[in-house]
C-alpha positions in Angstrom: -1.9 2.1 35.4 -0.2 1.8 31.9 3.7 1.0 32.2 5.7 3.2 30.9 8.0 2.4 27.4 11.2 4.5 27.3 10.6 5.5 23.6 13.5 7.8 23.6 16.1 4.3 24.5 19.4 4.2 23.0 20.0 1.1 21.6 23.3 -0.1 20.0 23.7 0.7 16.2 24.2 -3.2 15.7 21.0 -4.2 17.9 19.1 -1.1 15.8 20.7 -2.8 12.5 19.5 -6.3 13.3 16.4 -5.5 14.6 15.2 -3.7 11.2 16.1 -6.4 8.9 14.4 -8.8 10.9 11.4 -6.5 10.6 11.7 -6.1 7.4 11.5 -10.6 7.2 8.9 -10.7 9.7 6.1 -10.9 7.0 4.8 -13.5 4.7 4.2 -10.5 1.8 7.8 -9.5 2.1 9.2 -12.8 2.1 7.4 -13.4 -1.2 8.3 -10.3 -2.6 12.2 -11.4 -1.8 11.6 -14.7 -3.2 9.6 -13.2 -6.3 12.9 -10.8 -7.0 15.4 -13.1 -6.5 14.0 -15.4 -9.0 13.2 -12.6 -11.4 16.2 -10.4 -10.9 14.6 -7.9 -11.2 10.7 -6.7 -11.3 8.4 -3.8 -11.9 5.9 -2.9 -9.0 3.0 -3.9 -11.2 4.3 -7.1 -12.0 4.9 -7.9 -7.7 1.4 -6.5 -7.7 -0.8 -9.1 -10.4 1.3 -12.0 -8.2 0.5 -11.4 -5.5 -3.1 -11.1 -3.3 -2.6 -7.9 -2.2 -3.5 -4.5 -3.2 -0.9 -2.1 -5.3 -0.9 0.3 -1.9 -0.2 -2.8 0.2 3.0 -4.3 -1.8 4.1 -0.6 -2.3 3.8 -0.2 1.8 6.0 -3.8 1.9 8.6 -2.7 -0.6 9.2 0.8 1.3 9.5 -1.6 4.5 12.2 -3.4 2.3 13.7 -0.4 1.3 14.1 1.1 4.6 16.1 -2.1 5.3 18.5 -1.7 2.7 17.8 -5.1 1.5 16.2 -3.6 -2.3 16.7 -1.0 -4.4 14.3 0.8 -6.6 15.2 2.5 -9.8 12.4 4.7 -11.6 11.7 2.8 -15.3 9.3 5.2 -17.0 5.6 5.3 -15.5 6.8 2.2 -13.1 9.8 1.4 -10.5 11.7 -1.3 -10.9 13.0 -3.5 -7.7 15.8 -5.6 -7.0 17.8 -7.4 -4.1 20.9 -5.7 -2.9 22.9 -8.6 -3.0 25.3 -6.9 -0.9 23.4 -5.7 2.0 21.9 -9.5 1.9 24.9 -10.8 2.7 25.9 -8.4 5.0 23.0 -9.1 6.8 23.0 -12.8 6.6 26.7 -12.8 8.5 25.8 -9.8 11.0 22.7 -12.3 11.8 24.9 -15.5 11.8 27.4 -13.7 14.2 24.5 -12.8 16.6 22.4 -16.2 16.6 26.2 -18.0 17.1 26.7 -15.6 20.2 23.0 -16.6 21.7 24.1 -20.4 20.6 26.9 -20.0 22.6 25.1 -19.0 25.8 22.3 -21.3 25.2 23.9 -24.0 27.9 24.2 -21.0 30.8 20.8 -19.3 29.3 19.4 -23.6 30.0 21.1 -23.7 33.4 19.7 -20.6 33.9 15.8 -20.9 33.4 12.8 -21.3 35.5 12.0 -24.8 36.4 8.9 -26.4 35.2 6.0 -25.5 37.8 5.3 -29.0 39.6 1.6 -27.8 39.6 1.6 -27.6 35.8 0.8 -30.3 33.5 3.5 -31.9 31.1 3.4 -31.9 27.3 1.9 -35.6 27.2 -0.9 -34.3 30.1 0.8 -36.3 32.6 2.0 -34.4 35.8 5.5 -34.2 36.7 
């Protein structure tokens, strides 16, 4: 029997916020495609595209993921679109992400305290037992 996934959960705006930026870094294409913008500024589709090793449907797919973060803008240039970084939601998003990881920092001694024992059947990381 399959379990069930609530797919209609509520989850807090700032959980939601967080959770789709870190989607949005949880790929190697994307993180290049930050890295090649903010070197460049600024940089046409077709240019992301002959840098990288990826078809022009595939980076388009990784800049809507992007966009859907709010971390780029496009603006229509012509034929092309043209992408940068909002600087702005970057650094909104870097503190939001700083404020969270501090608050799971803080509770890292209880979240220790808290944990499941190493099983005393189960080997230890040098192959030794316990």
């Amino acid at each position: 029997m399959k379990p069930t996934v609530n797919t209609r959960a509520r989850w807090a705006p700032s959980l939601a916020r967080r959770a789709q930026v870190l989607k949005a870094l949880a790929h190697p294409a994307r993180l290049s495609i930050l890295e090649r913008l903010a070197k460049s500024r600024s940089c046409c589709c077709g240019d992301l595209v002959a840098g990288l090793p990826l078809a022009q449907a595939t980076v388009s797919q990784h800049l809507a993921a992007l966009k859907r973060a709010g971390l780029i803008q496009g603006t229509i240039a012509g034929p092309s679109v043209c992408y940068c970084i909002r600087a702005e939601a970057f650094r909104r998003a870097l503190k939001d992400l700083e404020e969270y990881f501090a608050l799971l920092g803080g509770k890292a001694t209880a979240i220790e305290a808290a944990c499941c024992p190493p099983h005393p059947t189960r080997r230890s990381s040098k192959g030794k037992r316990p």
